[in-house]
C-alpha positions as CSV (number, residue, x, y, z in Angstrom):
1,X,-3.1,54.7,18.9
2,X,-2.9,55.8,15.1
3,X,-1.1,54.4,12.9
4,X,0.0,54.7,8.9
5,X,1.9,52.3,7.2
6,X,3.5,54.1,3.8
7,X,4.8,51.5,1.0
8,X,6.8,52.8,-1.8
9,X,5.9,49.9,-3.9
10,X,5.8,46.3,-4.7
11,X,4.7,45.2,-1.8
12,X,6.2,41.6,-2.5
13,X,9.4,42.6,-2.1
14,X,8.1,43.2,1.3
15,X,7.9,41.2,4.3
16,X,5.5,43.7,5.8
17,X,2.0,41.7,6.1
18,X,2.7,39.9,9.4
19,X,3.6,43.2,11.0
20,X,0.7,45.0,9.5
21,X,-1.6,42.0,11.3
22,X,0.4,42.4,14.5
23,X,0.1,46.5,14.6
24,X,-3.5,45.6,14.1
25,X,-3.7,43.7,17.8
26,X,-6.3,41.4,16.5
27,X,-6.9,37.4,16.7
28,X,-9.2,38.2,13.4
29,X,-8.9,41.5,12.0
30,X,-10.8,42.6,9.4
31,X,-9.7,44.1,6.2
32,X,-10.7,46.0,3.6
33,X,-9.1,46.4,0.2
34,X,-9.6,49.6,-1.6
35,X,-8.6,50.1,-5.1
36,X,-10.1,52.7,-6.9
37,X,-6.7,54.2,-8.4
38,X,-5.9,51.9,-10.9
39,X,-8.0,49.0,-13.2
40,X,-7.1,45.9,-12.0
41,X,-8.2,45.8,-8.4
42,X,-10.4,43.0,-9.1
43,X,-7.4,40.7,-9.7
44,X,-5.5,42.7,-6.9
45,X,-7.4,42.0,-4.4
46,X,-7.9,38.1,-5.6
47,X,-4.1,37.8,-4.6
48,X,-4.4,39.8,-1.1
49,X,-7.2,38.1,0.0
50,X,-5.3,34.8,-0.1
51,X,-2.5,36.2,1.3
52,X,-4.4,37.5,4.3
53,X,-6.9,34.5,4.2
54,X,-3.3,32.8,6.6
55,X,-3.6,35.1,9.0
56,X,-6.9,34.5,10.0
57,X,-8.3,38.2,8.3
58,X,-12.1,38.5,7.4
59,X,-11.5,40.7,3.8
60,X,-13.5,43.0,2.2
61,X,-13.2,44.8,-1.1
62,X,-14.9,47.9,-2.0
63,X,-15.4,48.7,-5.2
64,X,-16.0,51.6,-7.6
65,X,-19.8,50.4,-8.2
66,X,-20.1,50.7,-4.3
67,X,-18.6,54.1,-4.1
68,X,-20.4,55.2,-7.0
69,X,-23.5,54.2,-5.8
70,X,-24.0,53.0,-2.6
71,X,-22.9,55.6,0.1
72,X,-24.3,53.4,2.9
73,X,-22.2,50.6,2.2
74,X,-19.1,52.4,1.7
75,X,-19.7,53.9,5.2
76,X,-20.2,50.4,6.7
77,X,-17.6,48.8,4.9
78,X,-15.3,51.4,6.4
79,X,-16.4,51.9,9.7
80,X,-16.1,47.6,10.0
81,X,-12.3,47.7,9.2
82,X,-9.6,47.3,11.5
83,X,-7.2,47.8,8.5
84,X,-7.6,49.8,5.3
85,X,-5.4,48.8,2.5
86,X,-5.4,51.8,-0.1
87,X,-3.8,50.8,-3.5
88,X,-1.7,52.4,-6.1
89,X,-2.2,53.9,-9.5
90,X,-3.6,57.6,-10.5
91,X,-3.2,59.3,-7.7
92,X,-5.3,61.8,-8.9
93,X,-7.9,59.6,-9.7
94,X,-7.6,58.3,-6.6
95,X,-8.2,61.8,-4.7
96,X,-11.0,62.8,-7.0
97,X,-12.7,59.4,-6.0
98,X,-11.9,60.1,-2.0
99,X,-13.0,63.5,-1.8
100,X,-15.8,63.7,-4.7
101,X,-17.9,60.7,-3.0
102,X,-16.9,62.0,0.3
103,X,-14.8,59.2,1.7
104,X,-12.3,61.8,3.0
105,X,-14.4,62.4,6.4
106,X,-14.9,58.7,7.1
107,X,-11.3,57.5,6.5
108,X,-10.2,59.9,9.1
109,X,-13.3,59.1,11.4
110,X,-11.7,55.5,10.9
111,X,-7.9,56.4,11.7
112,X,-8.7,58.5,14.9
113,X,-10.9,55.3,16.4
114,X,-7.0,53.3,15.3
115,X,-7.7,51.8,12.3
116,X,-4.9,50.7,10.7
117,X,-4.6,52.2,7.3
118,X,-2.1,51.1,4.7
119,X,-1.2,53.0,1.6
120,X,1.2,52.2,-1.4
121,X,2.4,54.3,-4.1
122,X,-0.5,56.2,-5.0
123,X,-2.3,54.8,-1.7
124,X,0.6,56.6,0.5
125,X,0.2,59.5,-1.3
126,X,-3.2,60.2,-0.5
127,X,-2.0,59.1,3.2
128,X,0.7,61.8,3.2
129,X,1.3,65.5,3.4
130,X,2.7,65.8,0.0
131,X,4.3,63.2,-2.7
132,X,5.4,63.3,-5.6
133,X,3.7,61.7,-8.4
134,X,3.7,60.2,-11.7
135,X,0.3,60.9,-12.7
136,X,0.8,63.6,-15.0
137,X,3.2,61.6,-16.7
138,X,0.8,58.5,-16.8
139,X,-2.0,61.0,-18.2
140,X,0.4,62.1,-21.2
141,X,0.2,65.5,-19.5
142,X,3.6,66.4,-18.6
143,X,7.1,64.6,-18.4
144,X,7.6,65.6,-14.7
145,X,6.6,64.3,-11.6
146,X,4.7,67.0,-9.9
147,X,3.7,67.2,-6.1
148,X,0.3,66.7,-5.1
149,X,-1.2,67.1,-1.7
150,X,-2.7,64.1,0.2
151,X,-5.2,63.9,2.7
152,X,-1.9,64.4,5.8
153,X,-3.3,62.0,7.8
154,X,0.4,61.9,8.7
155,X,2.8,65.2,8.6
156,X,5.2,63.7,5.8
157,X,6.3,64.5,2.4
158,X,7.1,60.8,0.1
159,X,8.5,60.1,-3.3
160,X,6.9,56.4,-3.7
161,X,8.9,54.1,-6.4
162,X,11.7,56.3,-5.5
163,X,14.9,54.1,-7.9
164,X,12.4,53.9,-11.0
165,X,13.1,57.5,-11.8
166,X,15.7,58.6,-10.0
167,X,17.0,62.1,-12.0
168,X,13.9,63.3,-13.0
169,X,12.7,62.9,-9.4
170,X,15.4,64.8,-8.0
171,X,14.8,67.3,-10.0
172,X,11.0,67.7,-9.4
173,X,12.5,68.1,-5.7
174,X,14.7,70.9,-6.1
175,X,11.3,73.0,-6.2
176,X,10.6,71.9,-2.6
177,X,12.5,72.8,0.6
178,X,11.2,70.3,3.1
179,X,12.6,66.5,3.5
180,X,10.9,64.2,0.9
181,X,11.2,60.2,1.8
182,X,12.4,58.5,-1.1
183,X,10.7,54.9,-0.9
184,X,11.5,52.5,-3.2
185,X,9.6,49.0,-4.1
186,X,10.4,46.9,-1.1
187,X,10.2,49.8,1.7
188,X,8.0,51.7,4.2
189,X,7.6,53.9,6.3
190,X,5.6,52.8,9.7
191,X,4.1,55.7,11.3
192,X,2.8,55.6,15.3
193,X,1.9,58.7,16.9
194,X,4.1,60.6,14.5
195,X,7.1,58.3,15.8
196,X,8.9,57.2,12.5
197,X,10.1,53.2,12.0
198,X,11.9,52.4,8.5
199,X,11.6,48.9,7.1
200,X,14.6,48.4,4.5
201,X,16.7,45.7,3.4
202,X,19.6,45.5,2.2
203,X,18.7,46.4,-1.6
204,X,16.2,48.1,-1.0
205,X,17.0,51.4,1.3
206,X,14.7,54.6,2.2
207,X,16.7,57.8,1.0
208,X,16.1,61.7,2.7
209,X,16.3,64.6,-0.3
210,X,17.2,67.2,1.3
């Protein structure tokens, strides 16, 4: 069974950790946190790992250093996991990162055996088809979100943080004829077998742009 689990954000908003454990089938699972998008995975993963530490999860983190230099490790690291958690951030720095130091092959060796992986904002990006991003805008580059492709370990197209930005969004969209899911903080999208499951509340609600 494969399985992605797509946040649009703020995952706190989000009762989704239970379910992620259950998906996972696991008495122990282990995890592994991944944050190489964004600068303050250290303290990131400080807060998931206690979160996880009550459900019984053996967590891992792996770093920059490790994908930088230690290939070996990475491999193990990934090949260990019963869930990947990919954070958010640069989502190009974060594609750079997966497909310079060659991670791309093993994540997908990892979600073909049914790993669960887990991506939010920029994480679910990389997941994806396609999604719009901030990046650009982040970089000082441009004042539009542009569309980047991911890695389409699922056949979707996402708009993470969907509220933040609403107009500007929509209109990056126009450009695109397909169905984007617009997720916003507190929402995902749980994908099994390419059969789609929303998780909303009553805030927080996942919009189609047509």
């Amino acid at each position: 069974m494969k399985t992605c689990i797509l946040i649009g954000g703020n995952s706190e908003e989000l009762d989704i950790d239970k379910k992620i454990i259950e998906l996972s089938k696991k008495d122990n699972p282990n995890y592994l946190y991944i944050g190489l998008a964004n600068s303050y995975a250290d303290s990131r993963y400080d807060q998931i790992k206690k979160v996880y530490k009550n459900y019984n999860c053996n967590t891992k983190y792996l770093k920059k250093s490790n994908v930088i230099n230690n290939p070996k490790l990475v491999e193990e690291k990934i090949n260990e996991a019963d869930i990947i958690y990919i954070d958010g951030g640069d989502t190009i720095k974060l594609l750079d990162y997966v497909k310079n130091y060659e991670m791309e092959s093993l994540l997908k060796d990892a979600y073909d055996k049914g790993t669960i992986m887990v991506g939010i904002s920029a994480g679910a990006i990389l997941l994806s088809n396609e999604g719009l991003s901030d990046s650009y805008i982040l970089r000082k580059e441009k004042d539009t979100y542009e569309f980047l492709k991911g890695l389409n370990f699922v056949n979707v197209k996402i708009c993470p943080h969907y509220t933040r930005d609403k107009e500007k969004i929509i209109k990056a969209k126009n450009k695109e004829k397909d169905v984007v899911y617009g997720l916003p903080n507190g929402t995902a999208l749980i994908i099994t077998n390419n059969k789609i499951e929303k998780i909303e509340s009553i805030n927080n609600k996942i919009e189609s742009i047509e």
